[in-house]
PAVEX-752305 format. One record per residue (C-alpha): residue number from 0; residue in one letter; x, y, z. Coordinates in pm, 1 decimal. Example, Ala and Ser with C-alpha at 12.3 -4.5 7.8 and 13.67 -1.06 7.14 Angstrom:
! PAVEX-752305
0|a|1230.0|-450.0|780.0
1|s|1367.0|-106.0|714.0
//
This chain:
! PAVEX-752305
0|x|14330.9|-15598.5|11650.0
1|x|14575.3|-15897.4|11684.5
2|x|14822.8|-15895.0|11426.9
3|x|14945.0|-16271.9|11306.6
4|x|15150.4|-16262.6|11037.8
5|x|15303.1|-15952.4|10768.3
6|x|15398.1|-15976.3|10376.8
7|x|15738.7|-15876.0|10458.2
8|x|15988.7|-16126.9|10320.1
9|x|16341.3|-16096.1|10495.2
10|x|16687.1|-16270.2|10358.9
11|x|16794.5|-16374.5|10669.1
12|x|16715.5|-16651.1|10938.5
13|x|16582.9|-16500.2|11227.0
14|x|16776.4|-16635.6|11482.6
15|x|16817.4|-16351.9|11751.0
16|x|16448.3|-16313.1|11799.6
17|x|16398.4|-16700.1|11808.4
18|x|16636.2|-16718.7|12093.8
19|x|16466.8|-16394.7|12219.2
20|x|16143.0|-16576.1|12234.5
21|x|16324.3|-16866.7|12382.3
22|x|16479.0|-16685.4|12677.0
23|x|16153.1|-16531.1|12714.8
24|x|15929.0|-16874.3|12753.6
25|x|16244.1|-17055.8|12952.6
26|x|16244.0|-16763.5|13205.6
27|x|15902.2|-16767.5|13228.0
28|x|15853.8|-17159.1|13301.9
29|x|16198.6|-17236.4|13438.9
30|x|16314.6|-16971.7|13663.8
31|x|15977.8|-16825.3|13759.9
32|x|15779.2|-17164.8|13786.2
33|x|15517.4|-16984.7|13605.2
34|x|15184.1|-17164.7|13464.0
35|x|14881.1|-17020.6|13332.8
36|x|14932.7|-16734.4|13601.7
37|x|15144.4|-16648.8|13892.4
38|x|14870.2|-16637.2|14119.0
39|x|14683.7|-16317.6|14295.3
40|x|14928.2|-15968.1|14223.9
41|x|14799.7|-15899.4|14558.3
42|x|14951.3|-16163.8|14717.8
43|x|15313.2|-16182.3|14880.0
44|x|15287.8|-16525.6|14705.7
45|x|15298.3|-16351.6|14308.7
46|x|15577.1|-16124.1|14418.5
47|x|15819.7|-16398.9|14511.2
48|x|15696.8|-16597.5|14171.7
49|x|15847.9|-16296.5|14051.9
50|x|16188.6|-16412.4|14122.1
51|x|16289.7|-16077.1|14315.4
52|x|16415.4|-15999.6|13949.4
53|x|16162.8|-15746.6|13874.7
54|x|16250.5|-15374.8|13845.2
55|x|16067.8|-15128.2|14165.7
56|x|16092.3|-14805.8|14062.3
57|x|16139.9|-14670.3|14358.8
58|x|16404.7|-14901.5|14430.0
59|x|16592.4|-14739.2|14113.8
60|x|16545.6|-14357.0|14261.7
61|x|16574.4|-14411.9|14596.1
62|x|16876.8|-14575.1|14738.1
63|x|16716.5|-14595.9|15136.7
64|x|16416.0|-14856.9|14977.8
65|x|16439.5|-15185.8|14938.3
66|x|16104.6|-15404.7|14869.0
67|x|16245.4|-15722.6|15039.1
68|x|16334.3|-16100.7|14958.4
69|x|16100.8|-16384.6|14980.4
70|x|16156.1|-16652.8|15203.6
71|x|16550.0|-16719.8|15271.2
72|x|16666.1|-16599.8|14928.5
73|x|16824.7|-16295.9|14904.5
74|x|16684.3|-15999.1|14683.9
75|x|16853.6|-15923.8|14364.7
76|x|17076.8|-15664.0|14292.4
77|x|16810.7|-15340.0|14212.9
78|x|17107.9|-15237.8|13884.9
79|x|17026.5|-15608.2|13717.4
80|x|16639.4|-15600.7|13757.6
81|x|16599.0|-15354.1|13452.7
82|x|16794.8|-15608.2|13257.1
83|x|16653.7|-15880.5|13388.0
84|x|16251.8|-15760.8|13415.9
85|x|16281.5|-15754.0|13015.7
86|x|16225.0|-16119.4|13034.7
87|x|16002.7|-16165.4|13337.0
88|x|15623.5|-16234.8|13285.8
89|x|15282.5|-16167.2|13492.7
90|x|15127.6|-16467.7|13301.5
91|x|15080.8|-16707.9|13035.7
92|x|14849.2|-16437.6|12817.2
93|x|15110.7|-16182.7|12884.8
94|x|15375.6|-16400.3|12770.4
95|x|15220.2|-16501.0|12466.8
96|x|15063.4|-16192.7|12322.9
97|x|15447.3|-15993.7|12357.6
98|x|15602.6|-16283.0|12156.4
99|x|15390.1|-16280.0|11890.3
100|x|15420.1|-15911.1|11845.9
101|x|15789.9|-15986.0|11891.9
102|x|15779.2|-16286.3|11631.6
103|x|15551.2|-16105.7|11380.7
104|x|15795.3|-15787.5|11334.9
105|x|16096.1|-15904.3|11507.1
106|x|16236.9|-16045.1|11182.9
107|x|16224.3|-15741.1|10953.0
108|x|16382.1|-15515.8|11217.9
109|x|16646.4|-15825.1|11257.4
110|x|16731.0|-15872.6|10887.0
111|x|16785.1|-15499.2|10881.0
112|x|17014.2|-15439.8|11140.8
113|x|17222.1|-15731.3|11160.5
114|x|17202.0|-15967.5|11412.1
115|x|17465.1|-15809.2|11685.1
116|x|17288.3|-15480.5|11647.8
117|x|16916.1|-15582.2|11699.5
118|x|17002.4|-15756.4|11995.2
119|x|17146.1|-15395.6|12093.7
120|x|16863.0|-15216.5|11991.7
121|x|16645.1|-15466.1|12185.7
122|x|16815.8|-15446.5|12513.3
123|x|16800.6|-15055.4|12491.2
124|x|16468.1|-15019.4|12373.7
125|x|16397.2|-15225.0|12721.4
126|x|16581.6|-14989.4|12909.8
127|x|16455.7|-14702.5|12717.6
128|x|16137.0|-14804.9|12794.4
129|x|16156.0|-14859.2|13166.5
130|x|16355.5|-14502.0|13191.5
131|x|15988.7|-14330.0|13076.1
132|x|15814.3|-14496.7|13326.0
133|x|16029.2|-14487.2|13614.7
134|x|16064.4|-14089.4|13565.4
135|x|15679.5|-14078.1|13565.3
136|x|15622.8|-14242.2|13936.0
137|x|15954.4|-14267.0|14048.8
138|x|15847.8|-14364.2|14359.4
139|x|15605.2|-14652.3|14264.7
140|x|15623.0|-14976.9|14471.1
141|x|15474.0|-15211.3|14204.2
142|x|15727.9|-15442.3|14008.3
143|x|15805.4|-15362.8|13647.5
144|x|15803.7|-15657.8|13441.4
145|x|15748.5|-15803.4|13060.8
146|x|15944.9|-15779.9|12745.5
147|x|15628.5|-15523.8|12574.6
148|x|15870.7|-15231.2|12648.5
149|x|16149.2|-15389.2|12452.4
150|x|15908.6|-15563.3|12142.2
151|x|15740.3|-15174.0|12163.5
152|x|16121.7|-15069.8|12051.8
153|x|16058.9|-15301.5|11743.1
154|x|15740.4|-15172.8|11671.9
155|x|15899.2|-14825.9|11615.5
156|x|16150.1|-14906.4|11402.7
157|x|15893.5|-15086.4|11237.7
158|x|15642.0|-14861.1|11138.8
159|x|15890.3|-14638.3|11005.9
160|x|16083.7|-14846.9|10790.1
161|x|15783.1|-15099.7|10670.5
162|x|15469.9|-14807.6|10725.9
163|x|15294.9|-15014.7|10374.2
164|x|15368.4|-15369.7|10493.1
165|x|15075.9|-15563.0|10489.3
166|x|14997.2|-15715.5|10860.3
167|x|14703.8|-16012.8|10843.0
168|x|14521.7|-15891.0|11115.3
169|x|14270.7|-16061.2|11332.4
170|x|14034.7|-15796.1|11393.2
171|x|13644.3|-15980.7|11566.8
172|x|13570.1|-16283.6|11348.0
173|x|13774.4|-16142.0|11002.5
174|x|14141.1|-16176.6|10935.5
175|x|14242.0|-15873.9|10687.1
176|x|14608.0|-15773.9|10533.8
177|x|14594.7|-15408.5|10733.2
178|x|14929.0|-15145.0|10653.3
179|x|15142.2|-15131.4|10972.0
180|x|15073.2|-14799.2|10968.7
181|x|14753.2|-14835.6|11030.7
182|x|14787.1|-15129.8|11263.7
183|x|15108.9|-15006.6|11488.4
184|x|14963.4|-14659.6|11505.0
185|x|14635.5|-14723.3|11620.4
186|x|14851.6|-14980.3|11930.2
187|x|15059.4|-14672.5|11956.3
188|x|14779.8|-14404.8|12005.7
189|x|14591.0|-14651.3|12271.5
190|x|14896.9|-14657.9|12426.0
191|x|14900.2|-14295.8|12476.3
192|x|14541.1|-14270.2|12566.1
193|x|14546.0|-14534.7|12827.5
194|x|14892.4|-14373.9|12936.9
195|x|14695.8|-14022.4|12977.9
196|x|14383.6|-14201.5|13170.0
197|x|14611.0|-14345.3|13403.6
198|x|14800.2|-14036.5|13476.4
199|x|14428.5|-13853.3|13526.8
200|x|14234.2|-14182.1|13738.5
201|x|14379.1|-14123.2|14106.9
202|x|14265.5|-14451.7|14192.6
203|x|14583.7|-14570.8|13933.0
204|x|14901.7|-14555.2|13939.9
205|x|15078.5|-14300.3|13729.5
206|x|15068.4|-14404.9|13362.6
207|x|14940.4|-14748.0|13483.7
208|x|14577.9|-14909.6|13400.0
209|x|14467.6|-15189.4|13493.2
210|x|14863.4|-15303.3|13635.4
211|x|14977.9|-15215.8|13260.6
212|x|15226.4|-14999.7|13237.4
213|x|15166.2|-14781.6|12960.4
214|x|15441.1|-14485.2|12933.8
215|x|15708.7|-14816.2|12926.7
216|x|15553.9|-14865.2|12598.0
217|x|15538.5|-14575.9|12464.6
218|x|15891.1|-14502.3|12566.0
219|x|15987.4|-14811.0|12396.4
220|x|15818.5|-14712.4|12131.0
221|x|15981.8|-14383.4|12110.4
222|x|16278.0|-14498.3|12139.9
223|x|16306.1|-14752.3|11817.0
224|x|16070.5|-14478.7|11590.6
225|x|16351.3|-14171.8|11687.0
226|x|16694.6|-14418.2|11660.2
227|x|16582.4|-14733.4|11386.1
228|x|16789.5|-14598.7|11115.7
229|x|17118.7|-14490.8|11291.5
230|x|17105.2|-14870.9|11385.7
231|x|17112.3|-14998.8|11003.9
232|x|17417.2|-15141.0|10911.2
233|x|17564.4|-14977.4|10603.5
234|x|17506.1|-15186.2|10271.7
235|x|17212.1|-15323.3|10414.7
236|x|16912.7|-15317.9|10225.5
237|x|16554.5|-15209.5|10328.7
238|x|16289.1|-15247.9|10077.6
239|x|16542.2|-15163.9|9802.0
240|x|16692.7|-14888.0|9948.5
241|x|17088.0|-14859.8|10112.1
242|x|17073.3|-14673.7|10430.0
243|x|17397.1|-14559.3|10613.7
244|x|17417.2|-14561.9|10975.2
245|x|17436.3|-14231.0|11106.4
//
């Protein structure tokens, strides 16, 4: 299912997750050189179109590692690549399909909060996210990269303050107006099932499949579902109702 739009007016111009999006695609074909793809992930090549800026989990546990720099450029500080991976990109397709998540309920979440708080929320729900799956292989080698963990953090606050939204889904050759509900919590229980497989398939990496790294989501996730509300300012209104931060 690939959501494309929701019935979920807001009253406010959306500009933190525009220039979210826009960091994202600048990054992506400014700083990384990035085109369709980066090339072959097994390649020394794709890690240095990586920018060095991508957060190694073992880098973040263990102080002796170090993965290495490309070329004559020096490697980035490890303690900025978990700020910095949020807006790093393996491709074009994974570039595009986290911004439209990130346009389609980025909004709502952004009306809510207030702009100065989303962009909070965002940033922590990235962090958040990479937390879960650097404590579940703490000592993998493979760079950590995409804004998913981050947008996944929107799509928990989502589902629990818009659960009856209507989401025009593309699902095969039909577009239908699906509940978020439905549609977040069916992405959210794949998550965990592809999470689980790659924590059971020993030729994987823990909680990855298929280079996806699934627990990041789901942390993400997590992390926007258990702390949405306390982000709300007070007086704002969602769906009619005044919440007070808390």
């Amino acid at each position: 299912m690939i959501p494309l739009t929701d019935r979920n007016p807001t009253s406010t111009f959306p500009a933190v997750t525009l220039a979210l999006i826009a960091a994202n695609v600048l990054a992506y074909f400014l700083f990384q050189h990035g085109t369709v793809s980066l090339g072959d992930p097994s390649t020394p090549e794709y890690l240095c179109n990586l920018g060095e800026y991508a957060a190694v989990p073992r880098e973040l546990t263990d102080p002796a590692f170090e993965l290495g720099a490309c070329g004559d450029g020096a490697a980035a500080s490890r303690w900025i690549t978990p700020l910095t991976s949020m807006f790093m990109h393996g491709g074009l397709l994974h570039l595009g399909g986290n911004l439209l998540f990130l346009w389609v309920f980025g909004n709502n979440i952004e009306d809510a909060m207030g702009r100065v708080r989303y962009l909070s929320f965002y940033l922590l729900g990235g962090l958040a996210a990479l937390a879960l799956q650097v404590a579940v292989d703490p000592g993998s080698k493979v760079p950590t990269l995409g804004a998913s963990g981050a947008v996944a953090a929107v799509l928990g606050g989502y589902i629990l303050l818009y659960p009856r939204a209507r989401v025009w889904t593309w699902i095969w050759i039909v577009v239908l107006p699906i509940p978020a509900v439905i549609v977040l919590g069916l992405w959210f229980v794949q998550q965990l099932a592809f999470g689980y497989f790659g924590l059971t398939d020993p030729t994987a990496g823990n909680g990855e499949s298929g280079g996806v790294a699934y627990f990041a989501h789901i942390g993400g996730f997590g992390f926007g579902l258990l702390t949405v509300r306390a982000w709300i300012n007070s007086g704002r209104t969602v769906r009619g109702r005044r919440h007070a931060s808390r």
